[in-house]
DSSP file (Angstrom, degrees, kcal/mol; ACC not computed):
  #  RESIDUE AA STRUCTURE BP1 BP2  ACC     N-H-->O    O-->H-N    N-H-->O    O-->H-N    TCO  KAPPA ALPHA  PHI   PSI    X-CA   Y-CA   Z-CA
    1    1 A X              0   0    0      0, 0.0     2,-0.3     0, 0.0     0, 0.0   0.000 360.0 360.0 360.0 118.4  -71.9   30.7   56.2
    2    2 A X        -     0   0    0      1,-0.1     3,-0.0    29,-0.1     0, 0.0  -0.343 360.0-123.2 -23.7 100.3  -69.7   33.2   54.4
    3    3 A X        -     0   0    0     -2,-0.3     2,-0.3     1,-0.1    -1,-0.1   0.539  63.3 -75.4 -56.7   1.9  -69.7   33.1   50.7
    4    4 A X        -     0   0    0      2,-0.0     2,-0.4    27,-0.0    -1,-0.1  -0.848  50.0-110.1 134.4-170.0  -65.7   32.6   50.3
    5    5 A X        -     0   0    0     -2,-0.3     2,-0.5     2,-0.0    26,-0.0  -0.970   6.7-130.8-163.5 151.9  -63.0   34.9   50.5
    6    6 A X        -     0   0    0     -2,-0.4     2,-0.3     1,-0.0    -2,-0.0  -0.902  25.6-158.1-112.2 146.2  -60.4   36.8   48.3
    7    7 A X        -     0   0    0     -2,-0.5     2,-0.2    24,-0.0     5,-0.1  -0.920   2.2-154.8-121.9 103.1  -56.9   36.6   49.6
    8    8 A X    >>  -     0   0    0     -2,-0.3     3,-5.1     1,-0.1     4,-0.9  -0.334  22.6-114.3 -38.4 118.1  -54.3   39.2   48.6
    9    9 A X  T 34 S+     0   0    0      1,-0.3     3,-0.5     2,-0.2    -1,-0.1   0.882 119.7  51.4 -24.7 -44.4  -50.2   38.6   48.5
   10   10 A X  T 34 S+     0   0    0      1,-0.2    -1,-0.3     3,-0.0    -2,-0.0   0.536 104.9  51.1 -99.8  19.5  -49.9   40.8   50.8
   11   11 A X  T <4 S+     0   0    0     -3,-5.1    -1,-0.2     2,-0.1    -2,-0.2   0.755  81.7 108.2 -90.9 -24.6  -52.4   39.3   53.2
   12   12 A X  S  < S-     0   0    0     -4,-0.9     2,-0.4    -3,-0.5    13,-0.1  -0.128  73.3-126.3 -50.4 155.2  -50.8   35.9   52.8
   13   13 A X  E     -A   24   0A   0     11,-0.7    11,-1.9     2,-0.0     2,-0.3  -0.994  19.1-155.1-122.6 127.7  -48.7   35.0   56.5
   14   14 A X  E     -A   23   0A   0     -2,-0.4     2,-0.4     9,-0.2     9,-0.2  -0.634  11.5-172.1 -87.5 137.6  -45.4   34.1   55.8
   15   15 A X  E     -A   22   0A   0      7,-1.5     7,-2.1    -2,-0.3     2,-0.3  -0.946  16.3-135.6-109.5 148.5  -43.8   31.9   58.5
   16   16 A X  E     +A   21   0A   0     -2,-0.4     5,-0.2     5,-0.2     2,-0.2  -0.795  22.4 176.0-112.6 166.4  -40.2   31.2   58.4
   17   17 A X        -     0   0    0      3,-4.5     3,-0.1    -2,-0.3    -2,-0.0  -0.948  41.8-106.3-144.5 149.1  -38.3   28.0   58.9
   18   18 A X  S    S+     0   0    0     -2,-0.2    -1,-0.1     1,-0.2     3,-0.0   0.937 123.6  39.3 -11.5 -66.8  -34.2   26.7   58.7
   19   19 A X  S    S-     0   0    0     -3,-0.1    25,-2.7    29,-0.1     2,-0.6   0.469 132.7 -59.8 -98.2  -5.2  -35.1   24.9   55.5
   20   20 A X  E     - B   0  43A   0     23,-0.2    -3,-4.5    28,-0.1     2,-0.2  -0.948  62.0 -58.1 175.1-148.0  -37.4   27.5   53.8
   21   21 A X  E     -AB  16  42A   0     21,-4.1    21,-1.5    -2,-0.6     2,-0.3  -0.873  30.8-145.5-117.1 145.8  -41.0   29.7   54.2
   22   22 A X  E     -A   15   0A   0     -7,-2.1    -7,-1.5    -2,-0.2    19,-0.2  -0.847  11.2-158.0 -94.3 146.3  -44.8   28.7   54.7
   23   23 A X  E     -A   14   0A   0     -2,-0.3    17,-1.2    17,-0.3    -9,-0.2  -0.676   7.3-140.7-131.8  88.5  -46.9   30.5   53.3
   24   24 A X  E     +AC  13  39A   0    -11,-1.9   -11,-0.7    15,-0.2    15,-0.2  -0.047  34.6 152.7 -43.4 111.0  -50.4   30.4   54.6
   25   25 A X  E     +     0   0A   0     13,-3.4     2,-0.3     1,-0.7    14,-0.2   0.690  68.0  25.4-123.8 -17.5  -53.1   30.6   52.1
   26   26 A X  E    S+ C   0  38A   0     12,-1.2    -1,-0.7     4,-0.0    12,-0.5  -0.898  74.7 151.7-146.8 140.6  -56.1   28.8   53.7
   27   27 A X     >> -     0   0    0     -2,-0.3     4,-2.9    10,-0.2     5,-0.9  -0.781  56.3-112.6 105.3  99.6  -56.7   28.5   57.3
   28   28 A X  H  >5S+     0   0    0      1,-0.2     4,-1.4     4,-0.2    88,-0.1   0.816 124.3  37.6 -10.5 -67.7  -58.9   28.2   60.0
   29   29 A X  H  45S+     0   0    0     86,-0.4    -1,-0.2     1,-0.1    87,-0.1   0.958 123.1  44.1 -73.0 -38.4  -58.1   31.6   61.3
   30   30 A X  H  45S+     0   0    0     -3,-0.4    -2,-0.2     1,-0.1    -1,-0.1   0.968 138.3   1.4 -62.3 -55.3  -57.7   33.4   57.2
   31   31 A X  H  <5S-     0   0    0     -4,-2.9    -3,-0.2     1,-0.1    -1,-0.1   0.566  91.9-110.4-119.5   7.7  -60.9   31.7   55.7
   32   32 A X     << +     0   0    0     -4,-1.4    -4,-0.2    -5,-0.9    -3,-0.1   0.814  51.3 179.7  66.4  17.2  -62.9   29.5   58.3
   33   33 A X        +     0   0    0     -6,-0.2    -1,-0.1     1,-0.2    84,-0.0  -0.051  17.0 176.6 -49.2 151.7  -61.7   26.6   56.3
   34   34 A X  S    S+     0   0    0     -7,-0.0    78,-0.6    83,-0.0    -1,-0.2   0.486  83.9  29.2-127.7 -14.0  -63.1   23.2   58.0
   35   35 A X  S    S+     0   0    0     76,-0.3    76,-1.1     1,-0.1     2,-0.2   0.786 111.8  50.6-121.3 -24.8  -61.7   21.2   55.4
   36   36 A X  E     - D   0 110A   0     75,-0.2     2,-0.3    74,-0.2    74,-0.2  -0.743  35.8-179.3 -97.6 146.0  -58.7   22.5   53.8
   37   37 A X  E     - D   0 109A   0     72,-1.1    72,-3.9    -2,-0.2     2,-0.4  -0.808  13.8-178.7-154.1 116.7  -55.4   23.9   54.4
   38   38 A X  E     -CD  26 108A   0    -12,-0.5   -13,-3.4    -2,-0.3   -12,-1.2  -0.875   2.0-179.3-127.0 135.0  -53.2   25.0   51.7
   39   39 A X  E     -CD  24 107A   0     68,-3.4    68,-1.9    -2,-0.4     2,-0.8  -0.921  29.0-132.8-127.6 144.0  -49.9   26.3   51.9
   40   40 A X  E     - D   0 106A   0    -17,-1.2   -17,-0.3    -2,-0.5    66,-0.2  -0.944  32.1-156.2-114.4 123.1  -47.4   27.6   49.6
   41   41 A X  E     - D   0 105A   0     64,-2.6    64,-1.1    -2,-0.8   -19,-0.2  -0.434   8.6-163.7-115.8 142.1  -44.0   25.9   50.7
   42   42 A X  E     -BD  21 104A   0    -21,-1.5   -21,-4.1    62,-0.2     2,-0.5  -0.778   3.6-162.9-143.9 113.6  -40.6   27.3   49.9
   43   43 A X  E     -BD  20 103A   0     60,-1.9    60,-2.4    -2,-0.2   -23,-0.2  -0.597  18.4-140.7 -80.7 115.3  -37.5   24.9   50.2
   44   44 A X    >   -     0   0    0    -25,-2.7     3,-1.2    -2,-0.5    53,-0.5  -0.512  58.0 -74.3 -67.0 147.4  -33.8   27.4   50.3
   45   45 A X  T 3  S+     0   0    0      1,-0.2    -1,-0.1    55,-0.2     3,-0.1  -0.291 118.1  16.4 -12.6  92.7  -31.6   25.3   48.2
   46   46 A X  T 3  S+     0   0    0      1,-0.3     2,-0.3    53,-0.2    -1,-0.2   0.809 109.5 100.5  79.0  23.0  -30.1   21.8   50.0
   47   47 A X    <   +     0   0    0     -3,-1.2    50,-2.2   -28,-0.1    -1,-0.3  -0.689  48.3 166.3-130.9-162.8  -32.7   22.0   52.6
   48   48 A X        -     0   0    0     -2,-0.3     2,-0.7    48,-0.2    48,-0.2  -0.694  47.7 -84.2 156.2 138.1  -35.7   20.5   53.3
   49   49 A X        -     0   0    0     -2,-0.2    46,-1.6    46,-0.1     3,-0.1  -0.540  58.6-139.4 -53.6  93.3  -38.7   19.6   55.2
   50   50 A X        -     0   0    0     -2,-0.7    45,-0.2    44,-0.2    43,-0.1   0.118  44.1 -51.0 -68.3-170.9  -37.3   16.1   57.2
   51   51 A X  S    S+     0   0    0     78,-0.2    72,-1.6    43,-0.1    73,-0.7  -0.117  79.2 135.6 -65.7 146.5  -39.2   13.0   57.8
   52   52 A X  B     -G   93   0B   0     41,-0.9    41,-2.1    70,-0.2     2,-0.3  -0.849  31.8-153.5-164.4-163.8  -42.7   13.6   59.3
   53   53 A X        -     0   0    0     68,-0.5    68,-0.3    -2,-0.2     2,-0.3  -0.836  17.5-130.8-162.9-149.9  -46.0   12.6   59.0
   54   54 A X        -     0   0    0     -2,-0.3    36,-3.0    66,-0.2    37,-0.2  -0.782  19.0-159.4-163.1 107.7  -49.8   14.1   59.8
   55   55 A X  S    S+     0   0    0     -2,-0.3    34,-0.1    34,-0.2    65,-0.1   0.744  87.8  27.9 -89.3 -20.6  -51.5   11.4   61.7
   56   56 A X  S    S+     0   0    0     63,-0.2     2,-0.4    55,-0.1    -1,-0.2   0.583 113.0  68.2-112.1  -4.8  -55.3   12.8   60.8
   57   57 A X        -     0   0    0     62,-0.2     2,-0.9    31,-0.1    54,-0.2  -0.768  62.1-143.6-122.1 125.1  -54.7   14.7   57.3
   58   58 A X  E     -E  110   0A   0     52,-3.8    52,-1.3    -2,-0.4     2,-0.3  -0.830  19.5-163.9-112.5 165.3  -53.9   13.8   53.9
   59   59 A X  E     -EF 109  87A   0     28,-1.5    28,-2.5    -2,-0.9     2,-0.5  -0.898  17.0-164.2-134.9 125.6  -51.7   15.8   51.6
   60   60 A X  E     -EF 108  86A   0     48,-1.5    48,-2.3    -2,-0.3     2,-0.4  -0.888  15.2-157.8-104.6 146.7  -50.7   16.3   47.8
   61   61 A X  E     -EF 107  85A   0     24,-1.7    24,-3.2    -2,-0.5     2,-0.3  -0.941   8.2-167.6-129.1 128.4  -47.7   18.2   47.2
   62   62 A X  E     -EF 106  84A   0     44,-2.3    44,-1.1    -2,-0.4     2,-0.4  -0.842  21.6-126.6-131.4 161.2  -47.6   19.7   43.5
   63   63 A X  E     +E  105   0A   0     20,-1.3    19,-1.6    17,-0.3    42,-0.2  -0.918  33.1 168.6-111.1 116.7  -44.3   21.1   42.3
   64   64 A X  E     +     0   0A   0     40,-1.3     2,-0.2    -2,-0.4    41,-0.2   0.525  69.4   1.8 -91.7 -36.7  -44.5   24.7   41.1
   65   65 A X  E    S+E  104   0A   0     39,-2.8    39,-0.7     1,-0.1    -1,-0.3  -0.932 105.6  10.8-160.3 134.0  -40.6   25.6   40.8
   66   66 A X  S    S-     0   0    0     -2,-0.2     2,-0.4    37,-0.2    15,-0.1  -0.186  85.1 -73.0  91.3 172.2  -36.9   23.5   41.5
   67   67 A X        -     0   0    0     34,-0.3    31,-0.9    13,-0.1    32,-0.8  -0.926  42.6-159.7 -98.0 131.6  -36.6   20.0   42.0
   68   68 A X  E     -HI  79  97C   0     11,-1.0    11,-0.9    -2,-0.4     2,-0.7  -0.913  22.5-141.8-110.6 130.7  -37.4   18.0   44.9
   69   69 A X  E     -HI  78  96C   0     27,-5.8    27,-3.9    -2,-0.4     2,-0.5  -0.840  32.9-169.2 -97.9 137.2  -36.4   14.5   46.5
   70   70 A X  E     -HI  77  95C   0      7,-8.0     7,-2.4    -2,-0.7     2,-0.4  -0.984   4.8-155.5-118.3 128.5  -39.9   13.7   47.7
   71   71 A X  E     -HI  76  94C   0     23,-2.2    23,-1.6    -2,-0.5     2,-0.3  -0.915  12.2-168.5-103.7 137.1  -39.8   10.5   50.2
   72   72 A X  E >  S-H   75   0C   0      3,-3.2     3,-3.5    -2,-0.4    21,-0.2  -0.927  77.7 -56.5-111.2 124.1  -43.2    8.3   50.6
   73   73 A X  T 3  S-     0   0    0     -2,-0.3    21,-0.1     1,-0.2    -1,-0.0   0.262 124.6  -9.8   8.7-117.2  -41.8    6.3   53.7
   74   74 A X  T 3  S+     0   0    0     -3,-0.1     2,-0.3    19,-0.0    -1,-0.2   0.033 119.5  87.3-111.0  57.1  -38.5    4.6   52.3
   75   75 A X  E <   -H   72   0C   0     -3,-3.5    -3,-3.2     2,-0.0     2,-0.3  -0.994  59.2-152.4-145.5 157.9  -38.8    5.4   49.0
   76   76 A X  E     +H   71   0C   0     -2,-0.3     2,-0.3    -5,-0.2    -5,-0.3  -0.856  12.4 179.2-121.4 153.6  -37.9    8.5   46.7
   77   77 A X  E     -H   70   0C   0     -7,-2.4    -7,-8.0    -2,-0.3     2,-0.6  -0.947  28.2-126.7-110.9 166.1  -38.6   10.1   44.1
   78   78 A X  E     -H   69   0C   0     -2,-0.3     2,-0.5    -9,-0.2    -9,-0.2  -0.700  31.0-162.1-107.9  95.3  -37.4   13.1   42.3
   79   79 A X  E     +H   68   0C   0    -11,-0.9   -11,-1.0    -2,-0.6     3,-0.1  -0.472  11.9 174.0 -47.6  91.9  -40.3   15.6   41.6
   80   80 A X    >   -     0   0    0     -2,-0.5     3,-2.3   -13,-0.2     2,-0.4  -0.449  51.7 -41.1 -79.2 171.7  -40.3   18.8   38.8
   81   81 A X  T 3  S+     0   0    0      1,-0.2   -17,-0.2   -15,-0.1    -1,-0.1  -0.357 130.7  18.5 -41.8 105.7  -42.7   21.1   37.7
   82   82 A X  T 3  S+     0   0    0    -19,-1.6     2,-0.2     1,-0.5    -1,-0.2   0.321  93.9 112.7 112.5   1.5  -45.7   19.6   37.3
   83   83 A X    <   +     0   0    0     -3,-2.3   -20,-1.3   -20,-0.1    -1,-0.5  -0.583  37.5 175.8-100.6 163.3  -45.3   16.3   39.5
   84   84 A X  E     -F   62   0A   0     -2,-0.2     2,-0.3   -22,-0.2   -22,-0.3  -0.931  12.8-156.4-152.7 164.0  -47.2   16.1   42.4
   85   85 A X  E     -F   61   0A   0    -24,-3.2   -24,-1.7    -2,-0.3     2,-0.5  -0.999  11.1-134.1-137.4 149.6  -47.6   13.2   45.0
   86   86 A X  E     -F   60   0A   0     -2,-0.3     2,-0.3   -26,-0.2   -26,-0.2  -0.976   9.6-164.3-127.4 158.5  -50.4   12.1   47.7
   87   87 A X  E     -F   59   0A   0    -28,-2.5   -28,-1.5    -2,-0.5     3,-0.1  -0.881  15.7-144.3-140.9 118.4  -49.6   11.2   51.2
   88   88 A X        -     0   0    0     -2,-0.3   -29,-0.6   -30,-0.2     2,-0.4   0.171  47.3 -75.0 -73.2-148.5  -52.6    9.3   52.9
   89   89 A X  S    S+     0   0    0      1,-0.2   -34,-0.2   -31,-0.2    -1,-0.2  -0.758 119.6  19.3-113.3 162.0  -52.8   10.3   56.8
   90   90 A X  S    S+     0   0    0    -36,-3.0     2,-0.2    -2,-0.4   -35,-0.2   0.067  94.7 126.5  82.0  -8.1  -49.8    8.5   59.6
   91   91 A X        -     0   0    0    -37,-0.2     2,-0.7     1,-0.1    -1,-0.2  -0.537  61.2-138.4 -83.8 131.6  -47.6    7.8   56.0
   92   92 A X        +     0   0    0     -2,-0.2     2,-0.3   -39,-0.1   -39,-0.2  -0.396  35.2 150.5-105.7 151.4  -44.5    9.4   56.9
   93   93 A X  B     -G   52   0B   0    -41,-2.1   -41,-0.9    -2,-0.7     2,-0.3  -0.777  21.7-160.3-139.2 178.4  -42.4   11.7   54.3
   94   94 A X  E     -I   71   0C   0    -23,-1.6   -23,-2.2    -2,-0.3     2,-0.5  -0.900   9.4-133.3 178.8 145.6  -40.3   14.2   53.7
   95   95 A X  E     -I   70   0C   0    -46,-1.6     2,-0.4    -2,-0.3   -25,-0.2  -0.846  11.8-174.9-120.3 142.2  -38.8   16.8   51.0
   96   96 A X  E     -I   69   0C   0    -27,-3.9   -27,-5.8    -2,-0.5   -48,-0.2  -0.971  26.5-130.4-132.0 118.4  -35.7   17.9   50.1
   97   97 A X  E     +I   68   0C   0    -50,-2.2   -29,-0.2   -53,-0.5     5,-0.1  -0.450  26.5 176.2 -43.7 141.8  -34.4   20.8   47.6
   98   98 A X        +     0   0    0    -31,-0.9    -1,-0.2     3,-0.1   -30,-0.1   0.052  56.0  78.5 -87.0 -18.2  -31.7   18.9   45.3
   99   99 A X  S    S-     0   0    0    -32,-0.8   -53,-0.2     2,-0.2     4,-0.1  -0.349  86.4-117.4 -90.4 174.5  -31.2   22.2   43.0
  100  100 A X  S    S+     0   0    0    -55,-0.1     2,-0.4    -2,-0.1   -55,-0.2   0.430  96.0  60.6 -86.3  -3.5  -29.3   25.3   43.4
  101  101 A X  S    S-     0   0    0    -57,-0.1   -34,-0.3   -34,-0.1    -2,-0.2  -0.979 100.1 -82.9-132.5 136.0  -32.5   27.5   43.3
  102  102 A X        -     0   0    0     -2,-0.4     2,-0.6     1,-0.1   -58,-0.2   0.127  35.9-137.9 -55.3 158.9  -35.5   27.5   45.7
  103  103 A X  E     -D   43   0A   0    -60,-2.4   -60,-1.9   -37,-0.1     2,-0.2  -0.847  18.4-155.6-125.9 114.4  -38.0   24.9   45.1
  104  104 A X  E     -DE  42  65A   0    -39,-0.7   -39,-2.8    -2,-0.6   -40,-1.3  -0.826  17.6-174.5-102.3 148.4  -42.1   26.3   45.6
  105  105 A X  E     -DE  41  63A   0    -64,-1.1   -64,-2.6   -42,-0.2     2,-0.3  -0.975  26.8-130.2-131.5 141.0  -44.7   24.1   46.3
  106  106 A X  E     -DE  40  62A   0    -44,-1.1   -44,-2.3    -2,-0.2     2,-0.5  -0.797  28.8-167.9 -82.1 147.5  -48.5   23.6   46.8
  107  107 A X  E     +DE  39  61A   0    -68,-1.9   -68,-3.4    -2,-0.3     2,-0.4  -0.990  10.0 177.1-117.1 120.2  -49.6   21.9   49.7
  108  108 A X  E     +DE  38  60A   0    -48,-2.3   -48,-1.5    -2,-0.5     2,-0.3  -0.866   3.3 171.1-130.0 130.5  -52.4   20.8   50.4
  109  109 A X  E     -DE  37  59A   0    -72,-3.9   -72,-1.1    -2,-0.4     2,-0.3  -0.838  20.7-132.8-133.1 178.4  -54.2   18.7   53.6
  110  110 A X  E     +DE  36  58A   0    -52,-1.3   -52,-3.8    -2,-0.3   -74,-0.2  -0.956  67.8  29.3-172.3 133.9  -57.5   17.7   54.5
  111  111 A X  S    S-     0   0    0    -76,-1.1   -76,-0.3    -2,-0.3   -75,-0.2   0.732  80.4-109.4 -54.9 160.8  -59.1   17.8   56.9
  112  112 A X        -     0   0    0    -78,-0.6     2,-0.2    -2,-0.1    -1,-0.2  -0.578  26.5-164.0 -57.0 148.7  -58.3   20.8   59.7
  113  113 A X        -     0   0    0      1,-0.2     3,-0.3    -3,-0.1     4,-0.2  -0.937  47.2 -27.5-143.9  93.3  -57.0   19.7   62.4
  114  114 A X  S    S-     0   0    0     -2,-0.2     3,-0.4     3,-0.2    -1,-0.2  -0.246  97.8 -58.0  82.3 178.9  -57.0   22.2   65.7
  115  115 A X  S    S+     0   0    0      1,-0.3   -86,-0.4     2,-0.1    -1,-0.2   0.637 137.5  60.3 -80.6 -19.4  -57.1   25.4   65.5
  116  116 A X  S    S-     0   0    0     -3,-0.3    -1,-0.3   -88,-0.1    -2,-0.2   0.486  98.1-133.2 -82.9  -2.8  -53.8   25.8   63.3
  117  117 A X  S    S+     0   0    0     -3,-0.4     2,-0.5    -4,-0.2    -3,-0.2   0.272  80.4  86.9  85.0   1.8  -55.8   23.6   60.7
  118  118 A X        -     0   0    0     -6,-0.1     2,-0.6     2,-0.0    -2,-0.1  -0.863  57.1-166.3-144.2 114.1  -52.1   21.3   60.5
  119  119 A X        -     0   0    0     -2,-0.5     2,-0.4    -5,-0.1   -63,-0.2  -0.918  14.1-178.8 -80.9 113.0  -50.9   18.4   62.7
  120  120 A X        -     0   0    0     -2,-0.6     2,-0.6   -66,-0.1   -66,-0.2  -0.984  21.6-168.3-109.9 123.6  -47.7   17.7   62.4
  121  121 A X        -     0   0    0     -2,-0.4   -68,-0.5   -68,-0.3     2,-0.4  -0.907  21.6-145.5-121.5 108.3  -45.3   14.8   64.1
  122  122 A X        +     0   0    0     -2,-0.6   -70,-0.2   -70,-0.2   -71,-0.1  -0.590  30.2 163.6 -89.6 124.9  -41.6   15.5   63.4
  123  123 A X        +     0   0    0    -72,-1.6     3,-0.4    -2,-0.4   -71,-0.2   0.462  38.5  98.3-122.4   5.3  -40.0   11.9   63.1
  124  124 A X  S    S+     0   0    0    -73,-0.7   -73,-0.1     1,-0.3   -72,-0.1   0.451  78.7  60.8-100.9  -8.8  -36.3   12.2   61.3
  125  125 A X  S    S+     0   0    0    -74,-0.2    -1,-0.3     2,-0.1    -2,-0.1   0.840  97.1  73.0 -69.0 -31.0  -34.4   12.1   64.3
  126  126 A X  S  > S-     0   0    0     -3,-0.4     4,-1.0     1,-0.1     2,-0.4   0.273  92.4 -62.1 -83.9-159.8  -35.7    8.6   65.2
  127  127 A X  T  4 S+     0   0    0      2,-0.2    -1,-0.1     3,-0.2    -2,-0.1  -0.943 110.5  13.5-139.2 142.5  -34.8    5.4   63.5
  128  128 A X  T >4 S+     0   0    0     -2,-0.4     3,-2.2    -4,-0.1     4,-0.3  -0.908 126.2  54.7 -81.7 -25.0  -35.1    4.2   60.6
  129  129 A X  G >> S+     0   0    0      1,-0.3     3,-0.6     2,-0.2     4,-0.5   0.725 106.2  56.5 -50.9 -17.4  -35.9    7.8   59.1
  130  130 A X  G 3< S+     0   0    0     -4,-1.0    -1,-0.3     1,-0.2     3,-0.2   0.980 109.1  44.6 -73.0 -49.8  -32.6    9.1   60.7
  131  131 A X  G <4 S+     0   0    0     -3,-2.2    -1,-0.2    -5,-0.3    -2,-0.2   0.301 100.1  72.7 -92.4  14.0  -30.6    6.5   58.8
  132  132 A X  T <4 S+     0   0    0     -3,-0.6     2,-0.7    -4,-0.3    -1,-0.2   0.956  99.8  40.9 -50.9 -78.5  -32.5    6.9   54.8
  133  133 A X  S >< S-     0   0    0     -4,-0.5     3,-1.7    -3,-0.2    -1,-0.2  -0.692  90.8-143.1 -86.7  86.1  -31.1   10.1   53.7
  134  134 A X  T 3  S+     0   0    0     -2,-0.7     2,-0.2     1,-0.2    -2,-0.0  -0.194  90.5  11.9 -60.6-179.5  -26.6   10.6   54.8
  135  135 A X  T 3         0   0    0      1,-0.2    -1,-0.2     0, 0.0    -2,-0.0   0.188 360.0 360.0 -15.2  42.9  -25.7   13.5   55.7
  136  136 A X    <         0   0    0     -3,-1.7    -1,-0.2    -6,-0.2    -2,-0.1   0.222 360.0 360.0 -85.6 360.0  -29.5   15.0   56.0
């Protein structure tokens, strides 16, 4: 087993999204992670990751920069710098920038899952999650 690994900025892989950036920091394919997968999340302004869930992983979200409405099924809070929340696995949630300035986050879930290390089940179209958040 491979004693760890240093990851550079400019090694990080950026995906982009509508509502913002991943930023890949641990990975199956980067570090051989088996247990972890940590991302550094950036929500553009009035956007946001909708309702979803991870059916095998659970996740803390810490707040790094901006404000968030962070939903735990159908309840919200509003997250700063320094707040953080955990999301067991199937609970479904979802974040939304409320500020004018992008909002970074750490992510982190446990266990990998596949070979992208992250299951995800997009659920905000469906009901109730559609009908929580107006004009989301």
């Amino acid at each position: 087993m491979p004693a760890g690994k240093f990851i550079r900025a400019s090694e990080i892989k950026r995906e982009h999204m509508d509502w913002g950036e991943l930023g890949w920091l641990s990975r199956p394919a980067m570090t051989n992670a088996k247990n972890l997968v940590v991302i550094e999340v950036t929500l553009k302004p009035g956007a946001g990751h909708d309702f979803h869930q991870h059916p095998a992983q659970e996740e803390a979200i810490y707040v790094i920069a901006g404000e968030i409405e962070q939903w735990l099924e159908n309840k919200k809070q509003v997250l700063r710098p320094g707040d953080c929340v955990f999301i067991p696995p199937g609970v479904v949630h979802a974040s939304f920038n409320t500020g004018d300035q992008p909002a970074t986050l750490l992510v982190t879930l446990g266990p990998v899952v596949g070979e992208a290390g992250y299951e995800v089940v997009e659920v905000g179209t469906k009901a109730p999650w559609n009908s929580l958040r107006p004009g989301s």
